[in-house]
VEXRO-203348 format. One record per residue: residue number from 1; residue in one letter; z, y, x negated of N, C-alpha, C, CB in turn. Coordinates in pm, whole numbers, plus 32768, in hexadecimal, padded with zeros to 4 digits. Each point is the difference from the previous one (the first is absolute). Glycine has a CB too. Example, Ala and Ser with C-alpha at 12.3 -4.5 7.8 and 13.67 -1.06 7.14 Angstrom:
<pazas>
1;a;830C;7DC7;7AD9;8000;8077;8059;8000;8078;7FA6;807D;7F8B;80BD .
2;s;7F3B;80DE;7F66;8006;8077;7FAE;8049;806D;804D;7F29;7FC1;7F8A .
</pazas>
This chain:
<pazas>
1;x;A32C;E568;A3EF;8065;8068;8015;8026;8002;8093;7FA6;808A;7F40 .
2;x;80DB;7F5E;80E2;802D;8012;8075;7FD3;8083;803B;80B2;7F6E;7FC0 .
3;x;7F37;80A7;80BE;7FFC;805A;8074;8061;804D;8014;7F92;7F79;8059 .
4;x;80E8;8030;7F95;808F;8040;7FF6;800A;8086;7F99;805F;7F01;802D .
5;x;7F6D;80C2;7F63;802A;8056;7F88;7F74;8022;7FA6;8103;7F84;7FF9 .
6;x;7E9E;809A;805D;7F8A;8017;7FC0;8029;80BD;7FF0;7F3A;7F04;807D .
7;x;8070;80FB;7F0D;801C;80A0;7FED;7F35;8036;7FE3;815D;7FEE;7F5D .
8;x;7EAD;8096;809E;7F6A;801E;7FE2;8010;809A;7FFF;7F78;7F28;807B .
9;x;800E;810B;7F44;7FF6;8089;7FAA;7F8B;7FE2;7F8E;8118;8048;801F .
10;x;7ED7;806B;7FF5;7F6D;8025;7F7A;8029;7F71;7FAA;7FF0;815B;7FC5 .
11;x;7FA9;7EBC;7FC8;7FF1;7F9A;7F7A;7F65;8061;7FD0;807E;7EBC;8064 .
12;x;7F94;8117;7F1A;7FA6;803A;7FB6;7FBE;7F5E;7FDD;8085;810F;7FA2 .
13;x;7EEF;7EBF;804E;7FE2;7F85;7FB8;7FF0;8007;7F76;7FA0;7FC1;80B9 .
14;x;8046;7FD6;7EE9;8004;800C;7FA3;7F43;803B;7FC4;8109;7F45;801A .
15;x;7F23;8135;7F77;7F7C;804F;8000;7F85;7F7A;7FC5;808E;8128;7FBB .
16;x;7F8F;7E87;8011;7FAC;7F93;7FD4;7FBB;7FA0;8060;808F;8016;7F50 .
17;x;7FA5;7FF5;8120;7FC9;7FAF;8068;8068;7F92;8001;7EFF;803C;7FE4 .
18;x;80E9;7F65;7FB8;80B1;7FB8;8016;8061;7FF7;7FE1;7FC0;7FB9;801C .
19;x;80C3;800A;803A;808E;8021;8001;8040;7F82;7FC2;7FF9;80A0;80D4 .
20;x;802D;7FA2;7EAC;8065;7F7C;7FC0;807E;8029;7FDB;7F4C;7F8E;7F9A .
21;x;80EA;80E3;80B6;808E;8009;7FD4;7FF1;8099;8086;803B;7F84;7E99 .
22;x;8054;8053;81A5;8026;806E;8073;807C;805D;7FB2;7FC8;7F4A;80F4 .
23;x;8042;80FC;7F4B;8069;805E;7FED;8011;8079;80AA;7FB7;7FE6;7EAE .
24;x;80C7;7FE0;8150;8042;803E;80A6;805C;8041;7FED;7FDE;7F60;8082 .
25;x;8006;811A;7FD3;802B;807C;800D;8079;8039;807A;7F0A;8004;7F94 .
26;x;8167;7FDD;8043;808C;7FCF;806A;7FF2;80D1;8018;80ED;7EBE;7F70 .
27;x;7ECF;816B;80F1;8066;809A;8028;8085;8045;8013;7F6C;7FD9;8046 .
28;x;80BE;8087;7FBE;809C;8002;800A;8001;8041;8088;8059;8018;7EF9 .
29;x;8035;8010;8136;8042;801C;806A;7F89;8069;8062;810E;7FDE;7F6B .
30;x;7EC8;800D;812C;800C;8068;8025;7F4A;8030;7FDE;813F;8017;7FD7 .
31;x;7E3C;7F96;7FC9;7FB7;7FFC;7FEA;7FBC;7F97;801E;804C;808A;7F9B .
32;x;7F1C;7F56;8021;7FC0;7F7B;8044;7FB1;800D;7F83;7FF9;7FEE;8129 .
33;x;7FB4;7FA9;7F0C;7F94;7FC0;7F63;7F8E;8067;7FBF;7FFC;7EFD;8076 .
34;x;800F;8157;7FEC;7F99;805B;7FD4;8051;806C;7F71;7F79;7FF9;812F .
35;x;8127;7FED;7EEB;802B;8043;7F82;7FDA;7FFB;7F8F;8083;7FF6;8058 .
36;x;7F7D;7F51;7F87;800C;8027;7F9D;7F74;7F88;7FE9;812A;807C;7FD4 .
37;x;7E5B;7F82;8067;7F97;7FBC;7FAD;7FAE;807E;7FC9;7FF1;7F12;8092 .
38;x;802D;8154;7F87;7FCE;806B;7FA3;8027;7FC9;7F62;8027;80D6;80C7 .
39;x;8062;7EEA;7F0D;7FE5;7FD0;7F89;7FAF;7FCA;7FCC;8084;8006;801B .
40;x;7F4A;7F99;8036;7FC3;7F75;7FCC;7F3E;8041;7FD4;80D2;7F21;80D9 .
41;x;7EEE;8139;7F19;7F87;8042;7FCF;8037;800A;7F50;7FA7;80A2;810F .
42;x;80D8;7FC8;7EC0;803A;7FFE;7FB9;8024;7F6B;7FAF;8026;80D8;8086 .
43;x;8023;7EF5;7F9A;8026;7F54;7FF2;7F75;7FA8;7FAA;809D;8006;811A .
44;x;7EFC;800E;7F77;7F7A;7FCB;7FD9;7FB8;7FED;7F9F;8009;803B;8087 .
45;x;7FFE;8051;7F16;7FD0;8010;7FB5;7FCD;7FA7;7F8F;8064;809C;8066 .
46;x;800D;7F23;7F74;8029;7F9D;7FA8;8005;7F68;8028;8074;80BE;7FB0 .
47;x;7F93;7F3D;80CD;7FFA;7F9C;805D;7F7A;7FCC;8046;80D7;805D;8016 .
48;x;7EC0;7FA6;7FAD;7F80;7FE8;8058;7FF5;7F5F;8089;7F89;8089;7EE8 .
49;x;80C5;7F46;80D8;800B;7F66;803A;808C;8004;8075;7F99;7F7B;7EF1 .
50;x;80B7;80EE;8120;807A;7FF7;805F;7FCC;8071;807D;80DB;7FC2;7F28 .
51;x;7F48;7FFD;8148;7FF9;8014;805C;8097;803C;8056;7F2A;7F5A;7FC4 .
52;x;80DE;8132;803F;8055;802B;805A;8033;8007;8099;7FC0;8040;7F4F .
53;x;80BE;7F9F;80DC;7FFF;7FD9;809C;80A4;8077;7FDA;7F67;7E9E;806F .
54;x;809C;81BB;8024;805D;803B;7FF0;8032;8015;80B5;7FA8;806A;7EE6 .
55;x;808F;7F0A;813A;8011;7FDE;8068;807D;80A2;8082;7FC5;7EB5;7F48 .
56;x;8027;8139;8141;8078;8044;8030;8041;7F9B;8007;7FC2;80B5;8070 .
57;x;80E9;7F98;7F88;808A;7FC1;8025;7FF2;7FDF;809A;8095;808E;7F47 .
58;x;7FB3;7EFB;80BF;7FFD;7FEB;8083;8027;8039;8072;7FFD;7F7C;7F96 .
59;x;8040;80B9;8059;805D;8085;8060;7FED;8090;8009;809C;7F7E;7FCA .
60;x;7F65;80AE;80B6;7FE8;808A;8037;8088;8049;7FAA;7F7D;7FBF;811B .
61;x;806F;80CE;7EC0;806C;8039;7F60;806B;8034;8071;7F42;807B;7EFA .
62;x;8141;7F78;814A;8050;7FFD;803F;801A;80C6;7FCA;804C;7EAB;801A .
63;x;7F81;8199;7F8C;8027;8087;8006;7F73;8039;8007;80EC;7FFA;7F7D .
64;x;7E97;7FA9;8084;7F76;8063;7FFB;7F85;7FB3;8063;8038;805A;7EE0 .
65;x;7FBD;8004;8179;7FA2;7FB9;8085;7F9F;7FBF;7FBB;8012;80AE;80BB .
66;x;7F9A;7F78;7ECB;7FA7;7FCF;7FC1;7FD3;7FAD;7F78;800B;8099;808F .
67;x;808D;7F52;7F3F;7FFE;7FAF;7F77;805A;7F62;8054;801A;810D;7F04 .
68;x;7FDC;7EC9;808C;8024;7F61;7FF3;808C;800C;7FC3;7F03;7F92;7FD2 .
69;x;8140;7FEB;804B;808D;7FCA;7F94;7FE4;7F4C;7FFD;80EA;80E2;8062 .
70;x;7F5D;7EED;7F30;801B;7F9B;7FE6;8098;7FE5;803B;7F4C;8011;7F40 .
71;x;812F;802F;80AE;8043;7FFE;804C;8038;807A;8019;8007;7F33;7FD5 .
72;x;806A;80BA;8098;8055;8097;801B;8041;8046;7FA6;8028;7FB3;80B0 .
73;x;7FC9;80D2;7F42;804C;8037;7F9F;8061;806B;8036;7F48;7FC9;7F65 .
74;x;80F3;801A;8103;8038;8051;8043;80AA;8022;7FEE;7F2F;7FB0;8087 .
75;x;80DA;801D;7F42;80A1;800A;7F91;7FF0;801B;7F7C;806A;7F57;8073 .
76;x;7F3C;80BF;7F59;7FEE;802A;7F73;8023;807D;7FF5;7F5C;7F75;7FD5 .
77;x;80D1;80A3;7FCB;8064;8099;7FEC;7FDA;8015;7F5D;8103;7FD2;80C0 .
78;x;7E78;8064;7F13;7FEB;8011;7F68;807E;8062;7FF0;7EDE;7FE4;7FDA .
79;x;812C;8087;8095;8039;806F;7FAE;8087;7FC6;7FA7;7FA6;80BA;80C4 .
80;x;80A2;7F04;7FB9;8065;7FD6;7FD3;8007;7F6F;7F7C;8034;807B;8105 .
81;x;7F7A;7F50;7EE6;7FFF;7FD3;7F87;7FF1;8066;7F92;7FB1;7F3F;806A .
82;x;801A;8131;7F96;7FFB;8027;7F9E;8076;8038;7FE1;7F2F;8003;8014 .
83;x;8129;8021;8030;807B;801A;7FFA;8072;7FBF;7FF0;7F9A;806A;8055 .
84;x;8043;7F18;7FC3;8069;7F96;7FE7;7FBD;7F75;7FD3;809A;8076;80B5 .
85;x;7F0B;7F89;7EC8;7F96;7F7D;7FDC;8046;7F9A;7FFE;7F6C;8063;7F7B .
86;x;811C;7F9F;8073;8018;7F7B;8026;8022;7FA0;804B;7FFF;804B;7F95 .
87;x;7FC7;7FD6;80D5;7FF3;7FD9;809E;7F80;7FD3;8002;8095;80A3;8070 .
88;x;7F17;7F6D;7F23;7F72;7FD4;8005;7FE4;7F42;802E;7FE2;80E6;7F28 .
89;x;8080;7EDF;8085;7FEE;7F84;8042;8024;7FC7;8053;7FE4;7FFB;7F87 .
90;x;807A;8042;80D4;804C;7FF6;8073;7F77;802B;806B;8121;8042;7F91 .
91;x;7E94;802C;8050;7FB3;802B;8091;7F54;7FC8;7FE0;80B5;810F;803E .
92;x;7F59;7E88;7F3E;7F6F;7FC8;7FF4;801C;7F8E;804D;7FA3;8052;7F1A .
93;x;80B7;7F7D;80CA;8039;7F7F;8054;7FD6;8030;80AA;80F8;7FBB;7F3A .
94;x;7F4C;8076;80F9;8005;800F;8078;7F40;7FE2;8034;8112;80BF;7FE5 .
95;x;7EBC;7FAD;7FD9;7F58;7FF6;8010;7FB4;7F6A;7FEE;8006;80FA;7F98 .
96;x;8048;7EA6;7FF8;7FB9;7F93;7FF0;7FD4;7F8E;8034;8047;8058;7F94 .
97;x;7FF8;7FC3;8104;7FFC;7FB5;8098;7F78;7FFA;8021;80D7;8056;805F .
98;x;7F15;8017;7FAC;7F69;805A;8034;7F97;7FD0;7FAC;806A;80E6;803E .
99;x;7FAB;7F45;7F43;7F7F;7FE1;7F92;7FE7;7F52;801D;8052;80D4;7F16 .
100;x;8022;7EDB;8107;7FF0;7F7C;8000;7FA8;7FA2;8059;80C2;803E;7FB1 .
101;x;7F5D;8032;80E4;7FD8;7FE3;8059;7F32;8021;8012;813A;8023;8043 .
102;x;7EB8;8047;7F63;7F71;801C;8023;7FF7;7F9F;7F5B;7FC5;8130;80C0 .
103;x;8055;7EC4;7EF1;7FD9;7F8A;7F94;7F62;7FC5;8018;8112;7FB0;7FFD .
104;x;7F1C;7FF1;808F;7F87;7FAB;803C;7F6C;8034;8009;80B8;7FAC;8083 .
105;x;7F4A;80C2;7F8A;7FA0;8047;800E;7FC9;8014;7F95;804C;804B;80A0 .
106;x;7FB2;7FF9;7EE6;7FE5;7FF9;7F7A;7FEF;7F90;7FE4;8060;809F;7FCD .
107;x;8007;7F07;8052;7FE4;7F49;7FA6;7F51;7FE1;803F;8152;7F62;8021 .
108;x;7EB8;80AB;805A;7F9E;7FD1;8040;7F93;8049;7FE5;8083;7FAD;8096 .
109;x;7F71;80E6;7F49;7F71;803F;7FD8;7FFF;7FAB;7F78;7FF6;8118;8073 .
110;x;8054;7EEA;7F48;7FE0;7FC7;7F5B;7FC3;7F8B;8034;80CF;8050;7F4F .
111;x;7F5B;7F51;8103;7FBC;7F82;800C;7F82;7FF0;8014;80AA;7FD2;803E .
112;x;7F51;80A1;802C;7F78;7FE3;803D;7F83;8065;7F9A;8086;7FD1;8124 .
113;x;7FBB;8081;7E8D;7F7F;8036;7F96;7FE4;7FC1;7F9E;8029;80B7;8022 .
114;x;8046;7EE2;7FC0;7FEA;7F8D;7FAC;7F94;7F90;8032;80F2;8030;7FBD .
115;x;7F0B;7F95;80D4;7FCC;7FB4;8015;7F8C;8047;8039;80B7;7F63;7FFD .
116;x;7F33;811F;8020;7F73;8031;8004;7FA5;800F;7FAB;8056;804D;8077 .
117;x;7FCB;7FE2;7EEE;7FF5;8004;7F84;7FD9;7F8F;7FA6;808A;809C;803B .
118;x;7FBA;7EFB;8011;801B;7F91;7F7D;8058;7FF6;7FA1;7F52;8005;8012 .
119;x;80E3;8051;7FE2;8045;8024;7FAB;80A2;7FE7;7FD8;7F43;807B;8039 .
120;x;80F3;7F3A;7F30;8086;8001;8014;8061;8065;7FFA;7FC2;7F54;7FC7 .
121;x;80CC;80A6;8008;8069;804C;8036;7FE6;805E;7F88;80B5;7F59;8092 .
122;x;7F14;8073;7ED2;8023;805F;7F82;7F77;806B;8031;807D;7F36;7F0B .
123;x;7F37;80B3;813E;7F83;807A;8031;803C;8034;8067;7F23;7F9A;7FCF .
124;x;8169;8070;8038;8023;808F;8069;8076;8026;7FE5;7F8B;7FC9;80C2 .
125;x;8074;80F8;7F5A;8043;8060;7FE6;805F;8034;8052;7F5E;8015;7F94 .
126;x;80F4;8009;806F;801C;807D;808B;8058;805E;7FB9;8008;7F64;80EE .
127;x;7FB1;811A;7F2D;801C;8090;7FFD;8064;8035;8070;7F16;8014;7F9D .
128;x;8151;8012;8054;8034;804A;8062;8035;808B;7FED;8024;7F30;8042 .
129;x;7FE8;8124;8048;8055;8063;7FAD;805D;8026;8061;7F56;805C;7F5E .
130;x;8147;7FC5;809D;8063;8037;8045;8047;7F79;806A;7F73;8110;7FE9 .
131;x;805F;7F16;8051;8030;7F68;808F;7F85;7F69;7FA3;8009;80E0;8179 .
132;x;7FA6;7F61;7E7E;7F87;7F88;7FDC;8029;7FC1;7F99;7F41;806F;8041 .
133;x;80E6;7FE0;7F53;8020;7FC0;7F95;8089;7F7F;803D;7FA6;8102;7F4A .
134;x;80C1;7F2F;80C4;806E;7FB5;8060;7FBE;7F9C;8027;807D;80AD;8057 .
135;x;7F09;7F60;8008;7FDC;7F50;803D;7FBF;7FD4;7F66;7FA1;8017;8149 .
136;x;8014;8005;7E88;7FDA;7F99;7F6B;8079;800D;7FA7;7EEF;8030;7FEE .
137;x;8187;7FC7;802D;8054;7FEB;7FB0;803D;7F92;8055;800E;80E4;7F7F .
138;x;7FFC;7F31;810B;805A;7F9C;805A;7F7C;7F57;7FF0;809E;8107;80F1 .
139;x;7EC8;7F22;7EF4;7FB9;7FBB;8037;7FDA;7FA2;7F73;7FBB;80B1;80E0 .
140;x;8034;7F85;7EB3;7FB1;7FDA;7F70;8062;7F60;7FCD;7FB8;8149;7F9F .
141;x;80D6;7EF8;8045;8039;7FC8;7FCB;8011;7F68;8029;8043;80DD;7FD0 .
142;x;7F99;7F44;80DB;8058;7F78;8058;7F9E;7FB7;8013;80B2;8060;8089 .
143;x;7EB2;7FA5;7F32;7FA6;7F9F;7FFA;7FFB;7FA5;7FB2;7FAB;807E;8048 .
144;x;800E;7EF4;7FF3;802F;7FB7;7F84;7FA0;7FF1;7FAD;8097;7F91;8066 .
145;x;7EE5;8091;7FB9;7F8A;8024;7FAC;8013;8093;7FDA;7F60;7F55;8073 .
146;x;809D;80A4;7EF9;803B;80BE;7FE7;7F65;804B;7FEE;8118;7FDB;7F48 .
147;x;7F1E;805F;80DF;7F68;806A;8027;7FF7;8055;7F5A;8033;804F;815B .
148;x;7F73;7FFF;7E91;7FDE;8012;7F76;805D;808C;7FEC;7EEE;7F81;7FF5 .
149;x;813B;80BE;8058;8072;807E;7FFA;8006;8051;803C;800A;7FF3;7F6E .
150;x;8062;8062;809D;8005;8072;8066;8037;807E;7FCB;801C;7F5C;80AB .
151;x;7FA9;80ED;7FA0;802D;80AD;7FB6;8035;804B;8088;7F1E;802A;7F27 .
152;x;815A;800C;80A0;803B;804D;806E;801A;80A2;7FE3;806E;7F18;803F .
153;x;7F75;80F3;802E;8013;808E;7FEE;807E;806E;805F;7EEF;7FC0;7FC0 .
154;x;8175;8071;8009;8052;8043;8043;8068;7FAF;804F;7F50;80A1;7FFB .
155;x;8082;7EBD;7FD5;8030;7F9F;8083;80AE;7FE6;7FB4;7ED0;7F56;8064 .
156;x;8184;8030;800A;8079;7FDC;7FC0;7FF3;7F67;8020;809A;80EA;8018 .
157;x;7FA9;7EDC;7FAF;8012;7F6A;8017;8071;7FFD;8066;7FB5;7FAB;7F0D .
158;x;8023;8008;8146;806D;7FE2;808D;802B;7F67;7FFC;7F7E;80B5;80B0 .
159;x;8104;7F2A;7F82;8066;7F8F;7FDF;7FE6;7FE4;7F76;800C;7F94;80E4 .
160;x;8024;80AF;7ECC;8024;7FD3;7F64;8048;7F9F;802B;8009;80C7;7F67 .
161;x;8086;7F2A;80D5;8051;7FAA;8043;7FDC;7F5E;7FE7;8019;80CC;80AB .
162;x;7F73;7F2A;7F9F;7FCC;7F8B;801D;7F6B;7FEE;7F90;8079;8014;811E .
163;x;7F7A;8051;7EAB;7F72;7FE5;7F9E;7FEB;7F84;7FD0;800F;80CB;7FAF .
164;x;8065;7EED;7FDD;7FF4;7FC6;7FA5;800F;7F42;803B;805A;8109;7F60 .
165;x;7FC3;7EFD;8128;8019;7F7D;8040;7F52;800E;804A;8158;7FEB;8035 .
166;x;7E88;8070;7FF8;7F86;800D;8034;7F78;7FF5;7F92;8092;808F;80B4 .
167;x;7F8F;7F7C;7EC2;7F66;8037;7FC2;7FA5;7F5F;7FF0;8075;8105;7F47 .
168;x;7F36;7F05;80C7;7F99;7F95;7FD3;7FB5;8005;7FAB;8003;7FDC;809B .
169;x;7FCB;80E2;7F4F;7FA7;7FEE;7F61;7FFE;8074;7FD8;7F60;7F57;8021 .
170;x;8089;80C2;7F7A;8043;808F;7FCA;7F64;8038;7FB9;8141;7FAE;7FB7 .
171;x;7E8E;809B;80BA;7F8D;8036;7FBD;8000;8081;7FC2;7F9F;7F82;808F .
172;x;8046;80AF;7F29;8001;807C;7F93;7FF1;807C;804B;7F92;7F7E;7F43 .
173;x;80CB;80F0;80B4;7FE6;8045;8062;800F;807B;7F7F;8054;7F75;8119 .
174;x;7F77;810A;7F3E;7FFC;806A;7FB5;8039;80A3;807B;7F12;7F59;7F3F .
175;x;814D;80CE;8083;8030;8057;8078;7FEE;80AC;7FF2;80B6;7F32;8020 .
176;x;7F3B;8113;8002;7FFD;8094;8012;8033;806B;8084;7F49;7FA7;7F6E .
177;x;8130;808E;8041;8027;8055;8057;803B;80AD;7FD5;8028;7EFE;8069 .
178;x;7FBF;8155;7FD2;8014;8098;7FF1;8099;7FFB;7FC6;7F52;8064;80D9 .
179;x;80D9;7FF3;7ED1;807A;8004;7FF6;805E;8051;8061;7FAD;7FD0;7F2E .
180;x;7FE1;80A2;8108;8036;8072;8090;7FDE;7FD3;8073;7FE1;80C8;7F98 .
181;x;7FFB;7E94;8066;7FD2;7FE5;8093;8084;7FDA;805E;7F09;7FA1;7FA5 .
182;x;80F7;80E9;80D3;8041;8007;8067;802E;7FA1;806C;7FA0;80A5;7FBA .
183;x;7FDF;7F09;8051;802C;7F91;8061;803D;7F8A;7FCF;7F58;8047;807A .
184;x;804E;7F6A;7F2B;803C;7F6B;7FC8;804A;804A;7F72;7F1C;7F20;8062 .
185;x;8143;80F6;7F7F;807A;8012;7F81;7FA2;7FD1;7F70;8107;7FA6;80AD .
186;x;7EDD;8065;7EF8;7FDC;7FD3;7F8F;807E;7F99;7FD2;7F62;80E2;7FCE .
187;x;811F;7F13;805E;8037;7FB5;800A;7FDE;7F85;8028;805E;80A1;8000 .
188;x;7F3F;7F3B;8078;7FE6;7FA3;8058;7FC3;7F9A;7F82;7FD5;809A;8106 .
189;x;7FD5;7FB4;7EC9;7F73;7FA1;7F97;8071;7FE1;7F81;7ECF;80A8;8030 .
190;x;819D;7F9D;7F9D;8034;7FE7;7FAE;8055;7F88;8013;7FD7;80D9;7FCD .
191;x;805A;7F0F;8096;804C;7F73;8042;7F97;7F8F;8005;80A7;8088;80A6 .
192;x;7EFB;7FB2;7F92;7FA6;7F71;801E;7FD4;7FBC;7F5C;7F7B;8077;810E .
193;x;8065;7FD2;7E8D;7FE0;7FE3;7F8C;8049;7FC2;7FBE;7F9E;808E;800C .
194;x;812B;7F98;8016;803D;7FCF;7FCC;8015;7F54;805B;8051;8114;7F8E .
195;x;7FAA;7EDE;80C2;7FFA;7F92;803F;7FA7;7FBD;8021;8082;8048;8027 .
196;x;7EE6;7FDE;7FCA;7F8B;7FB8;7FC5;7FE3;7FC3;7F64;7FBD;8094;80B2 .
197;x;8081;7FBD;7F0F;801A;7FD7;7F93;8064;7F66;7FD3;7FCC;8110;8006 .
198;x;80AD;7F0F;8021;8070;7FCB;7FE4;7FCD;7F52;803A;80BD;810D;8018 .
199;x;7EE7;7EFF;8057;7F9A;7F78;801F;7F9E;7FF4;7FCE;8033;7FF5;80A3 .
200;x;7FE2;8045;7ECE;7F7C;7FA0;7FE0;7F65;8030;801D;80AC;7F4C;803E .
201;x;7F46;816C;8001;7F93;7FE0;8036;7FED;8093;7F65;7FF2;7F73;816F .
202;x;7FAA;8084;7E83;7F96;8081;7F92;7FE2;8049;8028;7FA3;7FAC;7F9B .
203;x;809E;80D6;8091;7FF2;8095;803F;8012;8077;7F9E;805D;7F9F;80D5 .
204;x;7F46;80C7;7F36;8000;8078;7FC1;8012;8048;8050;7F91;7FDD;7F6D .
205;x;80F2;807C;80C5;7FF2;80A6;8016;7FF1;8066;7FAA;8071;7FC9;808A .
206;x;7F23;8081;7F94;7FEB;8091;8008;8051;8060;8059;7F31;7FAF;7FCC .
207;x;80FE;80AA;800A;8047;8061;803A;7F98;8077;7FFB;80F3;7FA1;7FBC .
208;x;7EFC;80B7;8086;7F9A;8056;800B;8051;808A;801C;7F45;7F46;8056 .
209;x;80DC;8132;7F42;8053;8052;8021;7FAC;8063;802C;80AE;7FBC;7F77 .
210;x;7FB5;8092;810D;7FA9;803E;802B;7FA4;7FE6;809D;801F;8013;7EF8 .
211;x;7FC6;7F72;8119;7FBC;7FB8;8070;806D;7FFA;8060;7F55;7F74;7F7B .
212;x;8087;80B5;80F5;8056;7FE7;8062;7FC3;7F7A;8072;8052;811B;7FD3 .
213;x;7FBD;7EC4;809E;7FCB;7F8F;803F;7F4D;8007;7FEE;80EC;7FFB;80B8 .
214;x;7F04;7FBF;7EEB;7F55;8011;8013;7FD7;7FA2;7FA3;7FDD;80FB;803A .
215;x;7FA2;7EFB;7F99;7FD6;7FB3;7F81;7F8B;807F;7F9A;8012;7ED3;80A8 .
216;x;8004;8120;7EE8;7FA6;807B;7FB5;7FA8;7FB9;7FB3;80AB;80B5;7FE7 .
217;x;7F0C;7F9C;7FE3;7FA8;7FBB;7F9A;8017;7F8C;7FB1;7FD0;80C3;7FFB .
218;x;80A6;7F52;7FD6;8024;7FA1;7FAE;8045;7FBA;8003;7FCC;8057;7FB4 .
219;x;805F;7F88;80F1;801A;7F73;8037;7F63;7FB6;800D;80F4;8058;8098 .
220;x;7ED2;8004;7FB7;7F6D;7FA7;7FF2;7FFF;7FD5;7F6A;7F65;808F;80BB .
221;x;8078;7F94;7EF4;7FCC;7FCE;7F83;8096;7F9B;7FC8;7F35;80FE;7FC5 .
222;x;811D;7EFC;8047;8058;7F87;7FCD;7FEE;7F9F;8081;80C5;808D;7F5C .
223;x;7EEA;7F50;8147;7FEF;7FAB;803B;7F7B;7FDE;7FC5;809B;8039;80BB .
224;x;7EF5;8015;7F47;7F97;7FE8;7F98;8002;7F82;7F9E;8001;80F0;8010 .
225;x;805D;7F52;7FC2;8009;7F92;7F3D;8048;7F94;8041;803C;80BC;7F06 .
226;x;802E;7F7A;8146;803E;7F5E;8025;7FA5;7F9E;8075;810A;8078;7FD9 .
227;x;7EC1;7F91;8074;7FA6;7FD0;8048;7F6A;7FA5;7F6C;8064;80FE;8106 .
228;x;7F6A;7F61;7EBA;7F8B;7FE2;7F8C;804B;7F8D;7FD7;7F8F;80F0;7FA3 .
229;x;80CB;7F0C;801C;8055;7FAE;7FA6;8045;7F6B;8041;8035;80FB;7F91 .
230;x;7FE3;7F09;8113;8004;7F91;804F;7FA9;7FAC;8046;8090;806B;7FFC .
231;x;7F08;8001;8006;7F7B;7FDD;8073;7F86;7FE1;7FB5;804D;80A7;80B4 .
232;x;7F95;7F83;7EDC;7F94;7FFD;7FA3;7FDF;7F8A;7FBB;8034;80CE;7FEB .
</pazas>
């Protein structure tokens, strides 16, 4: 793993002593790894043999002295998507510069937990949620070893534009998002599905009414089953 683009944060090991399948934990905007490996105890359960890594974003959070970003989000205007959704792919575009550019970073943790591990591409996961999900959507697809799947949460797919000249492997993804969530549009996950789909790739959204930006019980338990069912 490059120096350049080395990343690091908590991890949970695997409760069995050994690790034959990872699963990585992409944080969202404005937070760090400590968000969200509180999942991965939950996750575990069912998982005795996977080993959790829930790396920080590379970047100081440009609106919070103390969280992380993957990239800038400093033109993002939820309100105004929700007011005008169909501008939604006009202002994912704009963002998909950014997600592209920190890419390397993710490619390169996957590499190097692979080659710490032993392990190939169908023994790893990545979880994201909000901004996080976004990099395992910018990051999964464009590998050419397809990783065993990804679950997003609250996230959107960025350069639809360019998706389908870019994809290399279409790993099974499973998505969840609030239907009242304020920041990312339930719109966002509904586009990406339709254009994850339309390539070829095997995605389930859940809509979660009621949930606003967050993940609930029963996003955990549909990453649960979908994680058991790829990793097992």
């Amino acid at each position: 793993m490059s120096t350049e683009t080395s990343l690091s944060g908590p991890m949970l090991p695997a409760s069995s002593g050994t690790t034959k399948s990872v699963v990585i934990l992409l944080h969202g905007y404005g937070a760090d790894g400590n968000d969200l490996i509180g999942l991965a105890p939950h996750l575990a359960r069912a998982l005795p043999d996977t080993s959790f890594y829930s790396p920080n974003a590379p970047y100081p959070c440009e609106m919070s002295p103390f969280g992380r970003q993957w990239f800038s989000l400093a033109e993002y205007d939820p309100e105004f998507l929700r007011r005008a959704p169909e501008t939604m792919s006009s202002a994912l575009k704009a963002m998909a510069e950014g997600a592209r550019k920190s890419a390397a970073y993710v490619d390169d943790f996957i590499d190097h937990l692979m080659e710490t591990h032993d392990l190939t591409a169908d023994r790893v996961a990545l979880l994201g949620f909000s901004q996080g999900t976004m990099m395992a959507f910018q990051t999964a697809p464009r590998r050419k070893g397809q990783i065993a799947g990804v679950i997003g949460f609250s996230g959107a797919l960025l350069g639809e534009d360019v998706f389908a000249a870019e994809l290399k492997s279409r790993p099974p993804m499973v998505l969840v998002h609030g239907v009242d969530d304020p920041v990312v549009p339930i719109e966002a996950s509904r586009l990406a599905k339709e254009t994850l789909t339309t390539n070829g790739i095997d995605v389930a959204l859940h809509e979660r009414p009621g949930l606003q930006h967050g993940i609930d019980e029963d996003g955990i338990k549909y990453a649960a089953d979908f994680l058991k069912k790829h990793l097992s």
